[in-house]
Every structure is written in structure tokens, then in C-alpha cells.
Z-matrix of the N, CA and C atoms (Angstrom, degrees):
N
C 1 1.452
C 2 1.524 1 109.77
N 3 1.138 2 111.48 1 158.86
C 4 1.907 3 107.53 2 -159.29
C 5 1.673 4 88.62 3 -137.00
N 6 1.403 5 126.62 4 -37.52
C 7 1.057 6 104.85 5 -165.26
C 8 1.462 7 92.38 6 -91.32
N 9 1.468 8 102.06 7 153.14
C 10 1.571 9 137.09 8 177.10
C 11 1.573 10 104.00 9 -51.36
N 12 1.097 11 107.42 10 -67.47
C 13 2.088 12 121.68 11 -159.94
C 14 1.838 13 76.89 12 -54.57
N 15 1.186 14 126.99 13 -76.06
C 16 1.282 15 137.27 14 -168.39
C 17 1.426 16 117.06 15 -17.01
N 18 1.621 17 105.53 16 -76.18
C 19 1.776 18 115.55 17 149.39
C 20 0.997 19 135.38 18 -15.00
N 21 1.442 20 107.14 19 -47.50
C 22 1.630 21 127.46 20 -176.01
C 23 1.517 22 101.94 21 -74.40
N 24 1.450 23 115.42 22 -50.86
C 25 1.295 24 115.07 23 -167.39
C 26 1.696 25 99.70 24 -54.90
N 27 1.459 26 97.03 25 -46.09
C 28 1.517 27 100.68 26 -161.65
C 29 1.514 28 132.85 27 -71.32
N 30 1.987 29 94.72 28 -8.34
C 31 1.318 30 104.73 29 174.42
C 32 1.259 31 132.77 30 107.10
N 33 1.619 32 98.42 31 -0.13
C 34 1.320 33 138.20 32 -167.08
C 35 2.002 34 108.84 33 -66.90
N 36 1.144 35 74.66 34 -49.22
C 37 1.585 36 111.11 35 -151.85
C 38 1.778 37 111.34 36 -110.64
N 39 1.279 38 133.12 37 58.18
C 40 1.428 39 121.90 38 177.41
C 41 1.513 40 124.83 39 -31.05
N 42 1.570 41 99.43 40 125.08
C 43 1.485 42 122.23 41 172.26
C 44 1.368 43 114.35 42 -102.68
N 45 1.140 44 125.29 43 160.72
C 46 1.656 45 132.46 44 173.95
C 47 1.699 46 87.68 45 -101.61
N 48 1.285 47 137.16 46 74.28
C 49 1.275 48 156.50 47 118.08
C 50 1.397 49 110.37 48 13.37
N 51 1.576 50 129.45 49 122.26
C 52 1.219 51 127.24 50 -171.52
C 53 1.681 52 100.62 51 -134.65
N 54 1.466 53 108.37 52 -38.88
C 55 1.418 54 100.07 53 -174.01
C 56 1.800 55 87.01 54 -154.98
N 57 1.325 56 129.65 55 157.23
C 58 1.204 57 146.18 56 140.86
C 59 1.439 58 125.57 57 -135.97
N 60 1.446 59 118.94 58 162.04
C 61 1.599 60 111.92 59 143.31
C 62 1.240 61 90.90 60 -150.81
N 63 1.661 62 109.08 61 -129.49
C 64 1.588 63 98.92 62 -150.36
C 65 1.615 64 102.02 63 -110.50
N 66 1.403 65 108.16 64 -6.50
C 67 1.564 66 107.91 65 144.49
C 68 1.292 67 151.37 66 -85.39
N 69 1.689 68 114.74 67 -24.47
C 70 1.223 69 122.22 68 -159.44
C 71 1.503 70 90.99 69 -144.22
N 72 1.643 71 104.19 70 169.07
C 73 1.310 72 114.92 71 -170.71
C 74 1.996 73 106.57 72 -157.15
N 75 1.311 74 83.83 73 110.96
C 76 1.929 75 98.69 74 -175.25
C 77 1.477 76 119.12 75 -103.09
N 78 1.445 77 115.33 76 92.43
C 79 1.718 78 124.26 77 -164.07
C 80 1.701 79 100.97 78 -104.85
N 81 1.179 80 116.71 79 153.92
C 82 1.105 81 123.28 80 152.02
C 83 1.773 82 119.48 81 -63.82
N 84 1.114 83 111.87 82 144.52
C 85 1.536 84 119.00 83 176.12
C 86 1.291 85 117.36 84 -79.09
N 87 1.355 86 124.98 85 109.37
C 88 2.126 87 121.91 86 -170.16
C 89 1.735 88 99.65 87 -59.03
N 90 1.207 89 118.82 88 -5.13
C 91 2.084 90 117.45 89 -170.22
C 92 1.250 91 98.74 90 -158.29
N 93 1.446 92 103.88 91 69.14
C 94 1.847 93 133.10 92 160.30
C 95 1.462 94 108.74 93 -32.93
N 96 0.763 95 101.86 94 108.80
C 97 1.782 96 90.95 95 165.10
C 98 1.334 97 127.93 96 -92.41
N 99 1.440 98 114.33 97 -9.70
C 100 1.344 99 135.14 98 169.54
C 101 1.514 100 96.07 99 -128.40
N 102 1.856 101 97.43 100 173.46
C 103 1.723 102 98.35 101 158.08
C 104 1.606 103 137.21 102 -68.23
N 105 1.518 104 91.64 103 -18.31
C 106 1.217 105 101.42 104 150.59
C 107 1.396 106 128.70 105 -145.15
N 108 1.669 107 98.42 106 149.58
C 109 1.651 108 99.95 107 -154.23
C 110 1.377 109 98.91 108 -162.63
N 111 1.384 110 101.93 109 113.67
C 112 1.539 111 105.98 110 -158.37
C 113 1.693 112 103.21 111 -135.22
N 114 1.455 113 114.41 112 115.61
C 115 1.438 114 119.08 113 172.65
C 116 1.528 115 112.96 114 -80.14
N 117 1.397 116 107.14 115 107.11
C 118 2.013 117 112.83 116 160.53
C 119 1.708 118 116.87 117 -88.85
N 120 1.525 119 114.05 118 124.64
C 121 1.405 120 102.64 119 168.12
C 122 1.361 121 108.33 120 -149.77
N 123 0.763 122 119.27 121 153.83
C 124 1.731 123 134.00 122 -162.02
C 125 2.028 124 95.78 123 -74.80
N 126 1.476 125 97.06 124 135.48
C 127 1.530 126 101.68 125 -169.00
C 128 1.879 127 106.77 126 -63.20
N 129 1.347 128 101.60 127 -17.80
C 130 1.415 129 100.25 128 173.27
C 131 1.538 130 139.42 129 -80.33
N 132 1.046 131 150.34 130 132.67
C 133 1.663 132 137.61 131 -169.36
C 134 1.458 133 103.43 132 -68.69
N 135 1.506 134 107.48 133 113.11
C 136 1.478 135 111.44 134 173.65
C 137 1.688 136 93.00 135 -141.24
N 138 1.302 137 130.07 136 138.15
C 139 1.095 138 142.01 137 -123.92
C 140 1.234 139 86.28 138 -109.05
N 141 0.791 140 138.16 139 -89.68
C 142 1.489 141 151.59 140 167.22
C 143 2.473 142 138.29 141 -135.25
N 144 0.612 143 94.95 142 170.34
C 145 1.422 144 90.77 143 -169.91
C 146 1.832 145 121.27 144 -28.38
N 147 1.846 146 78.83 145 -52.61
C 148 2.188 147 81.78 146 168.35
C 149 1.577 148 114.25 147 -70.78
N 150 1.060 149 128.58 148 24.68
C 151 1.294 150 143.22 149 168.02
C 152 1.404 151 119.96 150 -90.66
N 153 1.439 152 102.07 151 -48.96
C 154 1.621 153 117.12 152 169.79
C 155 1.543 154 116.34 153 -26.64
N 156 1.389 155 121.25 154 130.45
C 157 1.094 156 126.58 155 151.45
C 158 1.261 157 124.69 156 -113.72
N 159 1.411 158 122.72 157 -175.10
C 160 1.534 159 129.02 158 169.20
C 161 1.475 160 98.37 159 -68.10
N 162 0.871 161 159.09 160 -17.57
C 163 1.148 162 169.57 161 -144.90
C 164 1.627 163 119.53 162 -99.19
N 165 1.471 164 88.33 163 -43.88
C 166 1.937 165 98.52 164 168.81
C 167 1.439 166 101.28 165 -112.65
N 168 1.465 167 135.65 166 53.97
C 169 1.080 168 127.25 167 163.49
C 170 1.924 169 109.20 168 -79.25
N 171 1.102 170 106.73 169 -25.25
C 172 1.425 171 92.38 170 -164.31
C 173 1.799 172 99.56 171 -98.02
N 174 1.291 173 124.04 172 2.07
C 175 1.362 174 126.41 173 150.13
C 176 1.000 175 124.14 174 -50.12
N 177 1.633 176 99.01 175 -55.11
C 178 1.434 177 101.82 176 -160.76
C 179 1.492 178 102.98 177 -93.70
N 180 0.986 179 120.00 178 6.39
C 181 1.691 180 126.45 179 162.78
C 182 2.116 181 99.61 180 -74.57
N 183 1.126 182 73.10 181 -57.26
C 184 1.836 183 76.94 182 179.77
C 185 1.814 184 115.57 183 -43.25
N 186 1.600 185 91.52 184 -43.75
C 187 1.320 186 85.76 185 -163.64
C 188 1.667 187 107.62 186 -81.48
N 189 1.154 188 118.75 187 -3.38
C 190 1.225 189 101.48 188 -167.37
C 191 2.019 190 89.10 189 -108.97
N 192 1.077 191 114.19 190 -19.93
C 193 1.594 192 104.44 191 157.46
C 194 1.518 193 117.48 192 -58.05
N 195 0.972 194 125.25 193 -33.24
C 196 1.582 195 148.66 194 160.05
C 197 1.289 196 98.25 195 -32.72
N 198 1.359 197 113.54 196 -97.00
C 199 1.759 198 132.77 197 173.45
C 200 2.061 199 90.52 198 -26.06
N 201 1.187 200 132.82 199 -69.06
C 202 1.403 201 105.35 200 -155.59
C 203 1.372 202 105.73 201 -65.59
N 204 1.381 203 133.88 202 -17.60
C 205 1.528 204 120.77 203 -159.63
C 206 1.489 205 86.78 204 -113.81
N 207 1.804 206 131.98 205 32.82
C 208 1.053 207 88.89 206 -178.80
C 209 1.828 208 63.43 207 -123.94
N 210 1.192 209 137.84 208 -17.04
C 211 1.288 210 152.35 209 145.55
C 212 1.614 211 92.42 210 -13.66
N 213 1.466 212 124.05 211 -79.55
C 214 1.473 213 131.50 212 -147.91
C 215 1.115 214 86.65 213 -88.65
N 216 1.497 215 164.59 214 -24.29
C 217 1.200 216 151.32 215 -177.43
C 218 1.514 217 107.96 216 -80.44
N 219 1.417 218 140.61 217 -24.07
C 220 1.433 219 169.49 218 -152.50
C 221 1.799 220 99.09 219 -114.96
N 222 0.973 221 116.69 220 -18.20
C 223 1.542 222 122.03 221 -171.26
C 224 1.228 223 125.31 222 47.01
N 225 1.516 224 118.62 223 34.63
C 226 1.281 225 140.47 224 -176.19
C 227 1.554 226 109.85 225 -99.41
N 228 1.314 227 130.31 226 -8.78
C 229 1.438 228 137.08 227 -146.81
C 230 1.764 229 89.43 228 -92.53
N 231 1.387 230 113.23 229 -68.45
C 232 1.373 231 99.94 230 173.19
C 233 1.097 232 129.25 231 -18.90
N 234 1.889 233 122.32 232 -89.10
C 235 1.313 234 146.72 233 160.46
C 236 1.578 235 105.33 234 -9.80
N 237 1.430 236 108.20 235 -87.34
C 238 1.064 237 109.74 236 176.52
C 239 1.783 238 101.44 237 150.91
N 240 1.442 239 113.69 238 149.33
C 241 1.375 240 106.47 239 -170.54
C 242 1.722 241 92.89 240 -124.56
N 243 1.620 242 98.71 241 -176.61
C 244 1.351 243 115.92 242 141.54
C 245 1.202 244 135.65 243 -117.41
N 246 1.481 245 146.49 244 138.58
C 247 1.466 246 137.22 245 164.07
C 248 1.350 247 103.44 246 -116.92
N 249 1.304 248 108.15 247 136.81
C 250 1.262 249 127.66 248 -166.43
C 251 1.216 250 132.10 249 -158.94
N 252 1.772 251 131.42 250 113.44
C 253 1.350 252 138.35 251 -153.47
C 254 1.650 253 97.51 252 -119.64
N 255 1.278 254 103.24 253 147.98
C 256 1.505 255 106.92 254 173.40
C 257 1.949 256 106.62 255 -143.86
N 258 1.605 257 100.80 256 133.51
C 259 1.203 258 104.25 257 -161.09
C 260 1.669 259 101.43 258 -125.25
N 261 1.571 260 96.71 259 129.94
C 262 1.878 261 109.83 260 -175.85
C 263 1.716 262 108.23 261 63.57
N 264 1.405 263 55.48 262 156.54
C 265 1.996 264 74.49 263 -163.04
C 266 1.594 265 101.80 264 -40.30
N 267 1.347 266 144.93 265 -50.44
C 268 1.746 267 151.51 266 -158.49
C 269 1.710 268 78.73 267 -62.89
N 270 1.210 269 120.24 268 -59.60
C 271 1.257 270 118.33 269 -160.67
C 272 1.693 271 116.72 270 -65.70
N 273 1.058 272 100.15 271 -0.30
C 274 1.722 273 111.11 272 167.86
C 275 1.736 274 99.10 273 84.57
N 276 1.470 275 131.60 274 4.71
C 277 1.308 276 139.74 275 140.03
C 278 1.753 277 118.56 276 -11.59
N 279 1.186 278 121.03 277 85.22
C 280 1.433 279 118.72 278 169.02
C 281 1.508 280 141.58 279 -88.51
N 282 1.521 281 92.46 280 -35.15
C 283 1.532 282 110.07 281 165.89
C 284 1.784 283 109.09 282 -106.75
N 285 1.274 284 114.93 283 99.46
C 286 1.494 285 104.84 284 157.64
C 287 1.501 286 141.22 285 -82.70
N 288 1.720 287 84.73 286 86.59
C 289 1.698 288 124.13 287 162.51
C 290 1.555 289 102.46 288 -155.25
N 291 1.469 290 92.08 289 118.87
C 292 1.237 291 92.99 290 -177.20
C 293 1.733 292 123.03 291 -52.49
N 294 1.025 293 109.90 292 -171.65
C 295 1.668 294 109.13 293 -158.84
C 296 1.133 295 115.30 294 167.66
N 297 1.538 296 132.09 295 166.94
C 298 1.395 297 139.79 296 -159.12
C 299 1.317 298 93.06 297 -160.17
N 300 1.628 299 114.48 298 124.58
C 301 1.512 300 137.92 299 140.09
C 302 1.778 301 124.21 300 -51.68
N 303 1.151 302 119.04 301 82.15
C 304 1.495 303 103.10 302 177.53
C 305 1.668 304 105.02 303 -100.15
N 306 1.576 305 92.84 304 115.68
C 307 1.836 306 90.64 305 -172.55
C 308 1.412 307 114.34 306 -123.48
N 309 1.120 308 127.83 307 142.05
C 310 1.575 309 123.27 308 178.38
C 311 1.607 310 117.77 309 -174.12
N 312 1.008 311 109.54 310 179.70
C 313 1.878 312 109.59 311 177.44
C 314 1.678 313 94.18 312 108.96
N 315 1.358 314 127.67 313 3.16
C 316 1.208 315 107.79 314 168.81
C 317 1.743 316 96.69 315 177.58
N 318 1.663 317 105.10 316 145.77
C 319 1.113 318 117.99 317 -161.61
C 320 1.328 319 111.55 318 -34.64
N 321 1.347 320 120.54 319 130.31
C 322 1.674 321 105.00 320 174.65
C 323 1.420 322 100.81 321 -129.42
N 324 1.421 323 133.06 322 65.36
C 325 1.788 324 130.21 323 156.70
C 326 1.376 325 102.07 324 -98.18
N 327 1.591 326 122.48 325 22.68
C 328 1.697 327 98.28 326 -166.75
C 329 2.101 328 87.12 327 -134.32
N 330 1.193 329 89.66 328 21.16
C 331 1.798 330 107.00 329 179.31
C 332 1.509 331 104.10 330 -121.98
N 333 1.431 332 96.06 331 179.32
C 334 1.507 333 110.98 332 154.26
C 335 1.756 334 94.18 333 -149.58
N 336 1.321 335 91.38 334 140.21
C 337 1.677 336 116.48 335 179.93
C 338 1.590 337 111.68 336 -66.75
């Protein structure tokens, strides 16, 4: 296996683990960009967003219900957060598996996620 998220899923690779089940997988980020900064990605290899099908619509419903309760569990939900995906390399995409930035605990208009 080559991709990273993959490893991780597989156990390969230690995560600071925040939430799982048998779809999704919620790690801490090792280069926070905020105080909090939390990577969500679906336990399956899906490459990135133009990958999406009708097919993982109700994943990615999951996952982004995920992001709010993992928002209010993080005590960022008040304040206010960001979630944020970036797809292919132009799109600043580094790991291809898709994935979600959930970041917050401190002002973030003077970033990009």
C-alpha cells in the first residue's frame, strides 16, 4: 500500500485516533495548523472529490455529520470552525485519499485550510 491515509487505516502507520467505526476514520493532524486540526476520511480508498460517485453519497453525508459532532465534542462548534477539502495537485491536494480538514480553536480568516 503506498498511500499514507490507507496505512493508517490499516494500522500500519500510528494515528492520534479521535473517532472511528467501520466507515470512517478521525485522526489528529502530526502539523496542526490550528489548535485544533483534525483529519476525517472515509476507511475506503477514494482518491479524491472527482472520484465521488452517487454511490458514496450517504458517506459523505456521514462524514460531514461527523465533522459537526466532532466540531461540538472539540469545543470549536460555538466559535466557529473550518472544514475544508482540497482536490488534485492545483487544488493544493497532497495525499490522494480524499479527506477533510476540520480546523478551529482560533481565528482562522488570516489562513487557508
Amino acid at each position: 500500500m503506498e498511500c499514507i491515509f490507507c496505512r493508517i487505516v490499516a494500522g500500519e502507520i500510528p494515528a492520534d485516533v479521535v473517532y472511528q467505526d467501520k466507515e470512517l476514520l478521525a485522526f489528529r493532524d502530526s502539523h496542526p495548523q490550528a489548535p485544533t486540526h483534525i483529519l476525517i476520511i472515509p476507511k475506503s480508498h477514494i482518491a479524491s472529490v472527482t472520484d465521488l460517485t452517487g454511490n458514496h453519497q450517504a458517506l459523505m453525508g456521514r462524514l460531514m455529520l461527523l465533522a459537526r459532532e466532532l466540531a461540538q465534542k472539540e469545543g470549536i462548534s460555538a466559535s466557529g470552525y473550518r472544514l475544508s477539502v482540497s482536490t488534485g495537485t492545483d487544488g493544493g491536494q497532497l495525499v490522494p485519499h480524499i479527506h477533510f480538514h476540520l480546523l478551529g480553536g482560533r481565528k482562522l480568516d488570516d489562513m487557508l485550510g
